[in-house]
N, C-alpha and C positions, 0 to 999 in steps of 0.2 A: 490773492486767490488760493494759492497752498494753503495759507493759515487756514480760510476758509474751507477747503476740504476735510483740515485736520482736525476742526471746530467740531464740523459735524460728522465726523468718522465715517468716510463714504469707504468704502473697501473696494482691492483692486476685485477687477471687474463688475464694478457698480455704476449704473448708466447717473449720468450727472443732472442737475438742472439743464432747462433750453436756453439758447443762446439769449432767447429773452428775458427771461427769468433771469439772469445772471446778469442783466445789462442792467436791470432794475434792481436787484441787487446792490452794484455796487456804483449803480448811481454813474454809467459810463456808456458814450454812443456806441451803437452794435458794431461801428469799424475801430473802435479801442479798442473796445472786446475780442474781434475777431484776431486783431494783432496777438494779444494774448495768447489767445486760443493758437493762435498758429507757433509762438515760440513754445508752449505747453506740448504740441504737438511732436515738435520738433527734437524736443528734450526725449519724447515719449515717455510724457507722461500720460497724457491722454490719445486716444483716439476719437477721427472722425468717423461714425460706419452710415454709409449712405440711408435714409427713409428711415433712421434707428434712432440716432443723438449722439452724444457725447459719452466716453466711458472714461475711464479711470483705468488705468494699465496694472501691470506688476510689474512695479518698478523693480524688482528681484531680479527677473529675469527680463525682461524687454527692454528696462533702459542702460545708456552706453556708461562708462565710469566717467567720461566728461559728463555726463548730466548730475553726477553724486558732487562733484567740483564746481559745475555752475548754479545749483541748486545752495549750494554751501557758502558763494561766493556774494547769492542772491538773499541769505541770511537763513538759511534751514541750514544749521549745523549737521553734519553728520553726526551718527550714532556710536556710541564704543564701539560697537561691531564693527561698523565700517571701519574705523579707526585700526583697530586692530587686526583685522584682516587685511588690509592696505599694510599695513608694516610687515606682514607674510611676505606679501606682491612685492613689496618694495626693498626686503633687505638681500637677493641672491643680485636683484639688477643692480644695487650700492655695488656690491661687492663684483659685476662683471664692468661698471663705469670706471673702478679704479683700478682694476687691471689690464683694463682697453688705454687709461692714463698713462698708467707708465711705459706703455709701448707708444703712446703716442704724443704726448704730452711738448708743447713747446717750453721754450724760456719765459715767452711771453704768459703763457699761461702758469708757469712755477710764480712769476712776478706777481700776478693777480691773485693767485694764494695765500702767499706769504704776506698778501698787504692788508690782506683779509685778517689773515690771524694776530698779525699786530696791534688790527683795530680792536679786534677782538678782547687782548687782554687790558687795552687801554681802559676800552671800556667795562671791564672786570673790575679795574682796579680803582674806577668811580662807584661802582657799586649798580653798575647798572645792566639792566636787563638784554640779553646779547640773541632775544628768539631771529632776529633780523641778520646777524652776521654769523649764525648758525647754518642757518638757511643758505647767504648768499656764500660760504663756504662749501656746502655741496652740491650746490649749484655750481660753483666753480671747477670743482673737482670732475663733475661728470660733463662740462663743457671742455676738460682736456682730454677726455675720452673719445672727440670730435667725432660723436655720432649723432646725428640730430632727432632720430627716432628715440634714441635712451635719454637726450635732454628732453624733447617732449614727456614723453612718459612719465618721468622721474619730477619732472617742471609741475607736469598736474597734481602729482602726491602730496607735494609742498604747497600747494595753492589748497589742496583740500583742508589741509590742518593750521593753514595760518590763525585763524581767529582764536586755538588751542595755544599755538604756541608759545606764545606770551606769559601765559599760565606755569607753561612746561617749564621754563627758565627762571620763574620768579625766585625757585629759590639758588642762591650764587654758586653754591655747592655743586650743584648740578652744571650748571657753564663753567667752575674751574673747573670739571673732570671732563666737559666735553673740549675744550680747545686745549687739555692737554695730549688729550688723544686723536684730534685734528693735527698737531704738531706733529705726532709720532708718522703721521697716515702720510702726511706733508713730505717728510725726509724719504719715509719708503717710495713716494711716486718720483722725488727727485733723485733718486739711487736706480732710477726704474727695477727695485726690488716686488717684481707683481706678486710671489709668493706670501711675502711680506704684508706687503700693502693689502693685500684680499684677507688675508687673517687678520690684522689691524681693524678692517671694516666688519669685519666679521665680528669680532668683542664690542666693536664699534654699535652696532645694530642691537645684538645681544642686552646692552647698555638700555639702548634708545626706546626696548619692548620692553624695560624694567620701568623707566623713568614713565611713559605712555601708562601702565597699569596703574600706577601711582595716581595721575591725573587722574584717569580716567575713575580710579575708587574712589575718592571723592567728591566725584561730578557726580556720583550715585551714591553718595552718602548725601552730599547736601539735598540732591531731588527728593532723598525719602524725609528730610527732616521738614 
């Protein structure tokens, strides 16, 4: 039904086809339909307005960042933008997850780390692509932070971008420099060096918005060829 809006370029606040019209459309009973309509609603993407119809929101501003994640996850890629202003959002709370770590960080959790980055260069050293133990390394990292608001948060970021990431790591170059700098971040959370460790994430991120333009300029070089 997205794709379909995007077909025909309905713009936010543009009232939609009738719930009939759209049943016949896509060939679906009106209580299918209505399901739809009701997780569309939910997302806000759409509104219902009573004796009016159906409209089209601004997604800009009305909907939540979980809708940009589950929109993403539902196969509507995010856009550079988003992309890249999510790595704004995302790199001071990197950089406050691992200094909440080292003040709080168990053994347990240094052990889940480090088994992390072992795999990590196992799998370097086959030649393979590490976008998944990328990920579950700072996911680990801000799971020693043991605040479940900044894993939520930081959980959705990584959920936004996984269909990129794979991309992001293709070349190896890029996974040696990041799990040698995972290492470094490693020793500082285990020294509970936070000064350390927060500037480490800091070049760390720095990194991360060099690597992201990169992608991202050739996701807009191949769309114009």
């Amino acid at each position: 039904m997205l794709a379909f809006f995007k077909e025909r370029r309905y713009e936010s606040g543009e009232r939609l086809p009738s719930e009939r019209a759209l049943a016949e459309r896509f060939n679906v009973g009106r209580n299918a339909l209505r399901e739809a309509l009701s997780t569309l609603s939910t997302l806000r993407i759409i509104e219902s307005r009573p004796n009016s119809g159906i409209y089209l929101r601004h997604l800009s501003t009305d909907s939540s960042f979980e809708t940009i994640v589950l929109l993403a996850e539902m196969g509507t890629p995010p856009s550079p933008r988003e992309i890249q202003e999510t790595l704004e959002v995302r790199w001071p709370l990197e950089q406050q997850a691992v200094t909440l770590a080292c003040e709080r960080r168990t053994d347990a959790d240094l052990e889940k780390i480090g088994s992390i980055i072992v795999a990590t260069q196992a799998l370097l050293a086959d030649k393979g692509n590490i976008h998944l133990h990328d990920t579950a390394f700072h996911i680990a990292v801000i799971e020693s932070a043991h605040n479940e608001i900044l894993v939520r948060l930081l959980n959705s970021f990584y959920r936004l971008s996984q269909s990129r990431r794979h991309a992001l790591f293709a070349d190896p170059e890029r996974g040696t420099e990041s799990v040698a700098q995972h290492k470094r971040i490693f020793e500082a959370i285990r020294k509970r060096d936070a000064k350390k460790a927060s500037s480490l994430m800091h070049a760390h991120m720095h990194r991360a918005v060099i690597y992201w333009a990169e992608i991202l300029g050739q996701d807009r070089s191949t769309a114009a060829r």
